[in-house]
C-alpha positions as CSV (number, residue, x, y, z in Angstrom):
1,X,190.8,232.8,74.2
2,X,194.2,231.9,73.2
3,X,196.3,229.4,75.1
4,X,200.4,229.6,75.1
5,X,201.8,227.1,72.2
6,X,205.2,226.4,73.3
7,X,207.5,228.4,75.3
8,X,210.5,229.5,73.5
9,X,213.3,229.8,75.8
10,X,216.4,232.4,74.7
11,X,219.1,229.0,75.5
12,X,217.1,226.7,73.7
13,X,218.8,224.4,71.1
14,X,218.6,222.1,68.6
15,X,216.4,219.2,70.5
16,X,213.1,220.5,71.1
17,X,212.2,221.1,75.1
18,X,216.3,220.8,75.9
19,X,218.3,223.4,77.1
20,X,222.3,224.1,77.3
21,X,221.8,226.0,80.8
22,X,220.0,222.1,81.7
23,X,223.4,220.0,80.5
24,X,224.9,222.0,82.9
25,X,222.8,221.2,86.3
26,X,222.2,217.4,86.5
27,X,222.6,216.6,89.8
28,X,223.1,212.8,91.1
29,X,220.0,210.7,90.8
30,X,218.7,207.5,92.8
31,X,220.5,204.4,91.6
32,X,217.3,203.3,89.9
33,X,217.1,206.2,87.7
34,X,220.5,206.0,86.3
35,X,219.3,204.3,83.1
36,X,217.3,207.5,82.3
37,X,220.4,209.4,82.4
38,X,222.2,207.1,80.7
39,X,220.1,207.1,77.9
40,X,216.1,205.9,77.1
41,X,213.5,206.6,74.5
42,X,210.1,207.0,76.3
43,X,206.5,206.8,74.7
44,X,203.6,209.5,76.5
45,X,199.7,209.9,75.5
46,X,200.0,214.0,76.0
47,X,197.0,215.2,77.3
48,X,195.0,217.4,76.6
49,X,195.6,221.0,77.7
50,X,199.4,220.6,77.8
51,X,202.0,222.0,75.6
52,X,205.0,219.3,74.8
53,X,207.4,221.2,77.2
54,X,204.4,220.5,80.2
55,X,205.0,217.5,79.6
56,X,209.6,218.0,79.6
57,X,209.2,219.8,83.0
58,X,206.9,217.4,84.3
59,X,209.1,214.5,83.0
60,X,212.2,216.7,84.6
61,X,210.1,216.8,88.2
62,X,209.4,213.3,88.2
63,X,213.1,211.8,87.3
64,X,215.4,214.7,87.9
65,X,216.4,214.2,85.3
66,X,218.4,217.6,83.0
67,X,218.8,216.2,79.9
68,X,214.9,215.4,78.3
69,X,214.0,216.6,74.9
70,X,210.8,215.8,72.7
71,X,210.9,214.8,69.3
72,X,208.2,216.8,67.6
73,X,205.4,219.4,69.3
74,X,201.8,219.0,69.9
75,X,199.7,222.0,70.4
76,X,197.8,221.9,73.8
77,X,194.6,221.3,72.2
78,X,195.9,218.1,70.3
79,X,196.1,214.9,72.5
80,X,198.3,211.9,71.5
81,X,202.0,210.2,70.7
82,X,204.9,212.4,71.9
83,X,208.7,210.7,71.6
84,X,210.7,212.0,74.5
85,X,214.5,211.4,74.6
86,X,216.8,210.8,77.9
87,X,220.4,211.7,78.5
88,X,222.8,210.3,75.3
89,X,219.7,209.5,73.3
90,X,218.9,213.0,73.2
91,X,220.9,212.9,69.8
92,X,218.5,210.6,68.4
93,X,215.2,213.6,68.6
94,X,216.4,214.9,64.9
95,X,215.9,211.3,63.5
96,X,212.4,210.4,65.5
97,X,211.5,214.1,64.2
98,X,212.1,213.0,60.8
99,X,209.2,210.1,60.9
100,X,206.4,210.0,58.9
101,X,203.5,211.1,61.3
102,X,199.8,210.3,61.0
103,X,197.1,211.7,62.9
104,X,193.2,211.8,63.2
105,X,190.9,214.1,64.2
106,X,188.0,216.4,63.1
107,X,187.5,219.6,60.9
108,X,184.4,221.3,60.9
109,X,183.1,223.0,57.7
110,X,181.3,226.0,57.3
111,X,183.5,228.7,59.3
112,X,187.2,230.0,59.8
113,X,189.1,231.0,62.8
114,X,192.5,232.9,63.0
115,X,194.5,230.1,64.4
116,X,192.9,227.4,62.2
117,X,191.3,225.8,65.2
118,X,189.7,226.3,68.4
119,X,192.2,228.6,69.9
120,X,190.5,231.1,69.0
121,X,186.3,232.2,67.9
122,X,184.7,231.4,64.7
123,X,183.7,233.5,62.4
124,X,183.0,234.3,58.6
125,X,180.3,231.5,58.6
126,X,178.9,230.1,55.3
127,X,176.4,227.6,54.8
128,X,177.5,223.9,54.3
129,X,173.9,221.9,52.9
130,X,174.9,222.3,49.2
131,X,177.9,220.5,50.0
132,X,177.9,216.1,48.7
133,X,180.3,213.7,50.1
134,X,181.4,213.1,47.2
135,X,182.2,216.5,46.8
136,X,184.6,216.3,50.2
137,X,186.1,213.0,49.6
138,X,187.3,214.6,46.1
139,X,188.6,217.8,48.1
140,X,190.5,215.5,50.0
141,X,192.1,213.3,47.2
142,X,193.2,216.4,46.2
143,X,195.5,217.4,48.8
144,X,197.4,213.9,48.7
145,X,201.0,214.0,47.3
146,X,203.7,217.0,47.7
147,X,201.9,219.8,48.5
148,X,203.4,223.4,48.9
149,X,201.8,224.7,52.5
150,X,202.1,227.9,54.2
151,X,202.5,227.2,58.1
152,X,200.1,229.2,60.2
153,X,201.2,232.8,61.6
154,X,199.8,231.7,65.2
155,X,202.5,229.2,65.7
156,X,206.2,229.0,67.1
157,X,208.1,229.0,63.9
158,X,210.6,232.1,64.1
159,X,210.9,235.0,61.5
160,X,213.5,237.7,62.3
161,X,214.5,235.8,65.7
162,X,211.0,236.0,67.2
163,X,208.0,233.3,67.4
164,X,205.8,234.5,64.5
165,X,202.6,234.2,66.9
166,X,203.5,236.9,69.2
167,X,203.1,239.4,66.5
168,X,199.7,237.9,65.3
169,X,198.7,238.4,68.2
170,X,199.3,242.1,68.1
171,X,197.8,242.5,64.6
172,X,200.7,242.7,63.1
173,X,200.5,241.3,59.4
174,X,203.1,238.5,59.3
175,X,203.9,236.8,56.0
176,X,205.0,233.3,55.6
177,X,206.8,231.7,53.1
178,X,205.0,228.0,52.0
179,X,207.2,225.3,52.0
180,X,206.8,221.5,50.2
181,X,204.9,218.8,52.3
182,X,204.0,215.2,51.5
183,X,200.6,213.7,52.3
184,X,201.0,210.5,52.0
185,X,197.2,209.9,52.9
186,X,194.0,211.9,53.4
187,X,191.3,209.7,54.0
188,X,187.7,210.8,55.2
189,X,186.4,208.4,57.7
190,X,182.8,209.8,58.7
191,X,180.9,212.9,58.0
192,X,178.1,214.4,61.0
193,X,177.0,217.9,59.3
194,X,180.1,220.0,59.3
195,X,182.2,217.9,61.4
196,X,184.5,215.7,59.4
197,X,186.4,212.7,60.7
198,X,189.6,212.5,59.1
199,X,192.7,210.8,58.8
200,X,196.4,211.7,57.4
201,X,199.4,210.4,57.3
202,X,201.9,213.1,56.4
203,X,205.6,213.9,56.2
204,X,207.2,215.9,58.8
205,X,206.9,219.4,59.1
206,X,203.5,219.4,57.8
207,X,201.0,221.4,60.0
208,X,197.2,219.9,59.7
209,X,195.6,222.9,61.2
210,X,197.2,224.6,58.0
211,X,195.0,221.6,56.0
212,X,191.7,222.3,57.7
213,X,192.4,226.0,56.3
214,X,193.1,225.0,52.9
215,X,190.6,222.3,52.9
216,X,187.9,225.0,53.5
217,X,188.8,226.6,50.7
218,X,189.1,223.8,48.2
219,X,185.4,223.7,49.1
220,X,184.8,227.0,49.1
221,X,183.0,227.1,52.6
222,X,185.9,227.5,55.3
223,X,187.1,224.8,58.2
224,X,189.3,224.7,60.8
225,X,190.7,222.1,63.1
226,X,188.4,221.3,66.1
227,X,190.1,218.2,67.3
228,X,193.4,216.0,66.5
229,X,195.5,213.3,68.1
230,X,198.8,211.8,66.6
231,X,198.0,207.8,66.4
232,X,201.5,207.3,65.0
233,X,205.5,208.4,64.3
234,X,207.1,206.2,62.0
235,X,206.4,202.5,63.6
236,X,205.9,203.8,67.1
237,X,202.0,203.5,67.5
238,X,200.3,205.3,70.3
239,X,199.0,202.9,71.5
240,X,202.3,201.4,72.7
241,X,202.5,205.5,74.6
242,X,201.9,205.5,78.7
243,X,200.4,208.0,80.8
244,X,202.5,210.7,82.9
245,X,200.4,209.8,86.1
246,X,201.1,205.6,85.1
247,X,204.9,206.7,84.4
248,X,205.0,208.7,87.8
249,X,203.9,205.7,89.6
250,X,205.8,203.3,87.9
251,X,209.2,205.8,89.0
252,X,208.1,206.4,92.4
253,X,207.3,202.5,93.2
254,X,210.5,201.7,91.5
255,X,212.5,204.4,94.0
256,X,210.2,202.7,97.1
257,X,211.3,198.9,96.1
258,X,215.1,200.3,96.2
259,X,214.4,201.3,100.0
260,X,212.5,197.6,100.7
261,X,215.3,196.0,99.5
262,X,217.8,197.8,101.8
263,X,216.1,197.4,104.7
């Protein structure tokens, strides 16, 4: 089954999840959310399930707020740090997309899908046992440094005006050019059978369901992504991210204690 990665929107611009028609229809917001419009740089856990621009609209709902952009996307499958920009800080998204980014997750050897992870069935299934660790931790090793990479065709990256996903989808042979990545660090941090606990620090731009794929071939057997959650973008650790049901509370107790103090 395939699940929507982000929605591309005919107006969209420059920041990620903002859109001109949106500059144009902020509409006056309680006193207490005025710093939000003014400006503010906002740290969420996404969860799972949710594209980054879930995440914009729900942020949108909560503060009514216009002007909200993200700085960097997270498939819906992936779970973790997402950088969201308010009002004048908006112009800030380019630099916070810029970060170094690291992430952990899983691959599992032994099989391929067409979306490099579990968006979709695997198949072409080889056996793993022959495998060593020694033999993976060297695969990995290998991949650290500038790499060139070829993003995946099921993703949101535009050839010819148009998300190159939507003609995947049809069968349509789509053809990408790869482009240089850094990995700064591909460490392996447990192996159960095929799955493979990983984790990666990278440069921007760098896709790691595009790594599983081309880790599974450095060892000859196939992977794909089955799990990953960013920890980290440049010093802003996840850990230091909130929920959107904690920041939804926080915003609506904040809007109540404006009416206590009134009355």
């Amino acid at each position: 089954m395939y699940i929507d990665r982000e929605t591309i929107h005919p107006k969209s611009i420059v920041c990620p999840g903002l859109l001109i028609s949106d500059l144009l229809k902020q509409k006056p917001v309680h006193p207490r959310l005025q710093p939000f419009l003014e400006g503010a740089v906002l740290l969420f856990d996404k969860p799972i399930g949710w594209t980054s621009f879930d995440v914009i609209r729900k942020l949108r709902n909560i503060t009514r707020i216009a002007k909200i952009g993200h700085a960097g996307t997270l498939d819906p499958l992936a779970t973790g740090l997402l950088i969201v920009c308010t009002g004048k800080f908006t112009k800030k998204i380019n630099e916070y997309m810029g970060m170094e980014k690291e992430y952990t997750g899983t691959f599992t050897l032994g099989a391929v899908t067409p979306t490099y992870d579990l968006e979709s069935e695997p198949e072409q299934h080889k056996e793993i046992s022959h495998l060593t660790a020694e033999q993976i931790q060297l695969a990995a090793r290998s991949f650290v440094g500038e790499i060139m990479q070829t993003p995946p065709i099921h993703s949101a990256i535009k050839k010819d005006g148009q998300p190159v996903y939507i003609a995947a989808r049809k069968g349509i042979d789509v053809q990408l050019e790869p482009r240089p990545v850094t990995i700064h660090a591909f460490d392996i941090v447990k192996m159960e059978g095929a799955l493979v606990h990983f984790r990666v620090v990278c440069s921007t731009g760098t896709y790691i369901r595009s790594l599983a794929n081309d880790f599974g071939k450095a060892l000859g057997v196939g992977a794909y992504m089955s799990s990953l959650r960013r920890t980290r973008i440049g010093n802003f650790p996840v850990t230091e991210a909130r929920g959107l049901a904690e920041f939804e509370t926080e915003i609506k107790s904040l809007i109540a204690s404006e009416g206590q103090a009134d009355t």
